[in-house]
N, C-alpha and C positions, 0 to 999 in steps of 0.2 A: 548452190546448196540450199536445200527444202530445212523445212523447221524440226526434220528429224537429223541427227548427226550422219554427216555422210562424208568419210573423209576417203583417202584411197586403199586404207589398210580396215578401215574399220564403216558399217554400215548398222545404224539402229532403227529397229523399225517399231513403232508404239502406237497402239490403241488410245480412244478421249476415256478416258473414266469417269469424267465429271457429266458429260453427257449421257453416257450410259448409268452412271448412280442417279439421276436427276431422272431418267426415264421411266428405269426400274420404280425407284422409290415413289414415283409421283402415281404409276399404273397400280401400284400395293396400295398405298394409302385410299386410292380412288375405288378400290374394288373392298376396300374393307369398310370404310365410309357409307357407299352404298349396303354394303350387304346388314350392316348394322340397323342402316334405316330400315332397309325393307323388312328385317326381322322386328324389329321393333314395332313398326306399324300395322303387321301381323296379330300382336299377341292380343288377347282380350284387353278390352275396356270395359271398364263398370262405371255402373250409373246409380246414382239416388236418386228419387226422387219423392219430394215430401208434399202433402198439399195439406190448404188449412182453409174450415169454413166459417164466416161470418154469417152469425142468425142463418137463413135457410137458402141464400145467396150461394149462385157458383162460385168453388173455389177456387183461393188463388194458389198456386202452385211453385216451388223452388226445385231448380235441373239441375244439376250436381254431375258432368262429367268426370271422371280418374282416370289417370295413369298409373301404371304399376309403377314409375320411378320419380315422376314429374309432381304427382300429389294432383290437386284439384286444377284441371286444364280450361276446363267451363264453367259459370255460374249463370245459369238464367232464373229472373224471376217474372214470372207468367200471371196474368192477374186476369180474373174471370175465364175458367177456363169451360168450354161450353160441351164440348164430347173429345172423344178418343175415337182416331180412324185408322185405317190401315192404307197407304196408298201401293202400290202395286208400278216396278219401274222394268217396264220389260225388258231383257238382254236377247242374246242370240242364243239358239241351238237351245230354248227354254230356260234360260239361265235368269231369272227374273228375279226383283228383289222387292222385299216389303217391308218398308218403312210405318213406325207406328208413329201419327203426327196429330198433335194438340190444336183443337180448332178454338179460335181465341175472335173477338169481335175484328180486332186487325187482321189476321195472319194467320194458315196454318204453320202450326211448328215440329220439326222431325225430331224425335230426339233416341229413336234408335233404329238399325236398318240390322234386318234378317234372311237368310237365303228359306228358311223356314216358313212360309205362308203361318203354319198353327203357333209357330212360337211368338208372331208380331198380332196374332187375332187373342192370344191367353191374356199378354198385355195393356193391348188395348179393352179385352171385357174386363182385369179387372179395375181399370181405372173412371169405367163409364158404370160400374155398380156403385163407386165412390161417388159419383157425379150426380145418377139419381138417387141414391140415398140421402134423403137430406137431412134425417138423424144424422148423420155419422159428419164428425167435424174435423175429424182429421183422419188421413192418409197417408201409407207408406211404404214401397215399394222400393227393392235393388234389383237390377239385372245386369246381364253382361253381354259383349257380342261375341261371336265366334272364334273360334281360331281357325285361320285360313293358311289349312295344310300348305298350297299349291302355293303361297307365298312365301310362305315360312322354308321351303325347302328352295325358293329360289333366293333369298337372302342367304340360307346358311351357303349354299354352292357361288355367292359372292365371297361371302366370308371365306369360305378353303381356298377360292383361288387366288385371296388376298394372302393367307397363310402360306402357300404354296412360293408365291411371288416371295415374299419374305425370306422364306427358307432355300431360294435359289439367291437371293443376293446376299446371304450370311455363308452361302457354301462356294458357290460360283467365282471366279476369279472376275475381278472388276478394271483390274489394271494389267495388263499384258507386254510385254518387252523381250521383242528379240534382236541380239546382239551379234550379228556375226565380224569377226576381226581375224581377218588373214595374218597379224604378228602372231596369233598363238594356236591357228587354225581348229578355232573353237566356233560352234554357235550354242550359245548362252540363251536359253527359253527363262524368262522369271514372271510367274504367275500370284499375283497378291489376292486374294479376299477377304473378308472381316477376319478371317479366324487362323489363316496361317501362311505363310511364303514358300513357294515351292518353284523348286531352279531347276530345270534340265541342263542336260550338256551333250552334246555331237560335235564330230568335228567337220569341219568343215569339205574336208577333202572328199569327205564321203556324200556330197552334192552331186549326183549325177544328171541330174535332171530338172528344170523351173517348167511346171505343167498347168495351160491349162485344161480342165479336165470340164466337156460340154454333156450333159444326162438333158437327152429328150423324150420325155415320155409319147403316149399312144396318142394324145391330144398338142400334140407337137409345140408344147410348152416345153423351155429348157432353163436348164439352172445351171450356171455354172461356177465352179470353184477353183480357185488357184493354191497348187502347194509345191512342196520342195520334194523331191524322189530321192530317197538315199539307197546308199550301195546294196542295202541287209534289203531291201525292199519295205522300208518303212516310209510313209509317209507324213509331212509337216503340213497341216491346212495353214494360210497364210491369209485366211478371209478376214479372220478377229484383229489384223493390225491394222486394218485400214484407214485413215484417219484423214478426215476432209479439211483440218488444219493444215496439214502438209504436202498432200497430194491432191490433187483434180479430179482422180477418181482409182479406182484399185487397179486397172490394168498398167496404168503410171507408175505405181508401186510397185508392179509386180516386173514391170519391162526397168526400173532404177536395178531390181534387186541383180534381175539375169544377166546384165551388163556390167555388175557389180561383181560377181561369177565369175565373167565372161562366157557365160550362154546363151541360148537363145529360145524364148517359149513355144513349148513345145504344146501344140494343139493336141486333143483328143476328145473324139465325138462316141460316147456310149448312147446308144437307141436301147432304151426301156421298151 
């Protein structure tokens, strides 16, 4: 006797629901996770940026990254700041990007990237009109980056098929138990999910047939299923009980069940 009940009147056949809520739940969380991020990463960022001159000396300057939720994510302070450039990072298929970057006696520094050539050349003149103006002692400047449709709509289609996932394991049945007992020649179906209990009932006598059923398509891949054939011509798919706690594999289940019967599985080959 396996770890499902199998006595000589009575035969129980049960689905893992812990490994299917743990699969489900973990593939939901991971696709709503993701799709969070990648929208989140998406949305614009803004920038400050303030600069301050001593006597007629290049000035020193304060970066000021934001997030929309996070508040201030960057703070640089930049000190002798000598021009404003544009560098230029090429991609494929023309998809190039321009960074406007602070040339400093160290380092150049990026402190925003544009798909726009004119929008990273506006920024950069006007921070090199503040550079050589040596009247002017202070500067001040906001901008923002883009919003990148083509990401944004791939986060939200993370997000729905996290939503999606969700709303199949609040509807979807998780636990599955079929009952068959020759004392009351019943088979007893009891389907559980978050939100309600639902029990079929057959009896048993009306088992004419343990099938299984082989569909080869035109690429002579096949799929096959096993179910129960009853009298009315309904059939019971018997794929959801299968449970590698108790059996070695579904065809073992399926050859305990027919024996359990006293039948014998009956092959059938449909070519798609």
């Amino acid at each position: 006797m396996k770890g499902n009940q199998n006595f000589s009147n009575k035969l129980v056949l049960k689905n893992n629901p812990l490994s299917e809520l743990f699969l489900s739940g973990l593939l939901t969380i991971g696709l709503a996770v993701a799709g969070l991020a990648v929208t989140y990463s998406t949305l614009p960022r803004n920038f400050e940026f303030y600069c301050n001159r001593m006597a007629e000396n290049n000035p020193s300057c304060e970066f000021r990254e934001k997030e929309l939720w996070l508040g201030i994510k960057q703070e640089t302070f930049l000190e002798e700041i000598n021009a404003a450039i544009v560098a230029t990072l090429s991609g494929d298929n023309n998809d190039d990007k321009y960074f406007v970057q602070l040339k400093t006696p160290d380092d150049n520094f990026s402190i925003v990237g544009y798909d726009s050539e004119y929008q990273a050349q506006n920024i950069a003149s006007d921070i090199n009109k503040f550079i050589n103006n040596k009247k002017q002692t202070s500067f001040q400047i906001e901008f923002s980056t883009q919003l990148q449709i083509g990401q944004l709509l791939l986060g939200l289609l993370f997000s729905s098929l996290g939503m999606v996932f969700l709303i199949l394991i609040i509807f979807i049945p998780y636990y599955r138990r079929m009952t068959l007992d020759k004392s009351t020649n019943q088979i007893i179906i009891q389907q559980i999910s978050l939100l309600k209990n639902k029990v079929i009932e057959h009896k048993l006598s009306e088992v004419i047939e343990v099938t299984k059923e082989e569909k080869i398509d035109k690429n002579k891949d096949n799929t096959t299923n096993y179910m129960l054939l009853m009298s009315g011509g309904e059939r019971i798919s018997l794929d959801l009980y299968n449970n590698s706690k108790y059996w070695k594999n579904e065809l073992e289940m399926v050859e305990t069940l027919a024996a359990f019967l006293k039948l014998t599985v009956t092959h059938r080959q449909i070519k798609m």
